[in-house]
N, C-alpha and C positions, 0 to 999 in steps of 0.2 A: 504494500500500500504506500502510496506518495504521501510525504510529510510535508504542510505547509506552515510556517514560522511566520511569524509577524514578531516585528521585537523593535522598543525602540531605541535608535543608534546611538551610542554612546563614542563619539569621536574618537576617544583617545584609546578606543580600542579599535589596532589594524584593522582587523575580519571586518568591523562596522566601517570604519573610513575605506577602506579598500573599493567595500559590496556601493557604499554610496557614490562614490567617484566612478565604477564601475559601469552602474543605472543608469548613470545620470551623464553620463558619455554615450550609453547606448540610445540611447532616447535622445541625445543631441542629433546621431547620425541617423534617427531614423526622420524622414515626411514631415512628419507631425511636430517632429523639432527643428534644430537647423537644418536639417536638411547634410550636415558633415559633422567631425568629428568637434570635441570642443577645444579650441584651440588651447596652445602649450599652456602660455602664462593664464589661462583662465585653471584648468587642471593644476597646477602646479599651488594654487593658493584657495580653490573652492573651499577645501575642509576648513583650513585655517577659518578661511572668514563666515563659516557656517557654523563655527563651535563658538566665535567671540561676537555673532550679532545677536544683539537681544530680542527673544521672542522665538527664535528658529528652533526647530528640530523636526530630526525624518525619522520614519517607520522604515525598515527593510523587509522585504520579503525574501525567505529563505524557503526554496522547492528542494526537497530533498538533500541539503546542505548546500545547495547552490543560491549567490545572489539572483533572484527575477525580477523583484519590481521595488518600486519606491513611493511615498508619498516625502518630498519635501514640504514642509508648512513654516509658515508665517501668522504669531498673530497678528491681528489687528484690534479696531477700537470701532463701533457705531454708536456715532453721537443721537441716530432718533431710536433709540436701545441704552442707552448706557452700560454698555456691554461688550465684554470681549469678543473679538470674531477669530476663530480658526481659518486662513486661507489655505487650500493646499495648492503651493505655488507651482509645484511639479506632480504630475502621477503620472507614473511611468512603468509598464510591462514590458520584459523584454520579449521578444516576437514569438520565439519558441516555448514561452509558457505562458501564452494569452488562452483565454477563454479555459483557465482552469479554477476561475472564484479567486483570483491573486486580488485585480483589482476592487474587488467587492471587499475582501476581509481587512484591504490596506485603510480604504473608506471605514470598514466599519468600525476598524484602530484608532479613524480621525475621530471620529464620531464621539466613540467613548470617550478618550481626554478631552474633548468641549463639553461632554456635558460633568464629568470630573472638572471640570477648572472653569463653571459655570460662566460657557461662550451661549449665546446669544443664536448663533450662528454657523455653518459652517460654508467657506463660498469657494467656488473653483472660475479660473473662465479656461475652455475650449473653445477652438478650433471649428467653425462650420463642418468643415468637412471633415470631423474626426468620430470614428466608426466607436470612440467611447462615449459619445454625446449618449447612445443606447442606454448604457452601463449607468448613465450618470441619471439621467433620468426615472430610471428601475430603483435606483436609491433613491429617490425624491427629491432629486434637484432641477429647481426650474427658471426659467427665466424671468418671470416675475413681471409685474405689468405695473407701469408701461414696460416696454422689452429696455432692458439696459444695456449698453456697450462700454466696455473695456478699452479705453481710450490708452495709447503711452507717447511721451517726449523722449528720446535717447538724446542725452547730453554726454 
């Protein structure tokens, strides 16, 4: 029987910095990310600055001792809430072990710590044409009315 792990990453332990840099490379190079690999100097300093920003931390998913997927998060704040928000800023399967409940148990990882550390919320933004919009919706996330969009400036 295949073993699925959810656990969350504790940086300064390799296996977790390893599996998270791992993920979250593979999900750069897929579509749905960059589109390529994540470049050196971005690899080379992500953990660092993912152990010392406040509010972060990722879930990893372990498939039979293998890294497969990730939720990176961020919290946040809503001011018409007065309440913490859970964002999960990355969720990421790697391709050879999608559609096995990875991204379902990573979600319902997120899940539990917001309502443990009484969030408000939990919010993701996707991709139109990303085949987990299905998945995210099945979990009860929706777009919410009026429809919102996910605006950014790269400075």
């Amino acid at each position: 029987m295949k073993e699925l792990e959810i656990i969350e990453a504790d940086f300064s332990i390799k296996k977790h910095a390893d599996a998270v840099l791992f993920v979250t490379d593979q999900y750069a190079r897929d579509p749905m990310g960059l589109g390529g690999a994540l470049p050196d100097n971005i690899r080379d300093k992500l953990i660092d600055e993912l152990e010392k920003f406040p509010g972060t931390f990722s879930y990893i998913a372990f498939f039979d001792g293998e890294p497969a997927g990730i939720a990176n998060c961020v919290y946040s704040f809503s001011t018409f809430n007065a309440a913490k928000v859970i964002n999960i800023h990355d969720l990421a399967v790697i391709k050879s072990f999608r559609s096995k409940g990875i991204g379902e148990a990573l979600i319902s990882a997120v899940e539990k710590k917001a309502a443990e550390t009484n969030c408000c919320k939990v919010t993701l933004e996707v991709r139109e044409d990303n085949r987990a919009r299905n998945l995210y919706e099945r979990m009860g996330f929706s777009y919410g009315e009026p429809l919102m969009y996910f605006m950014s400036k790269y400075l």
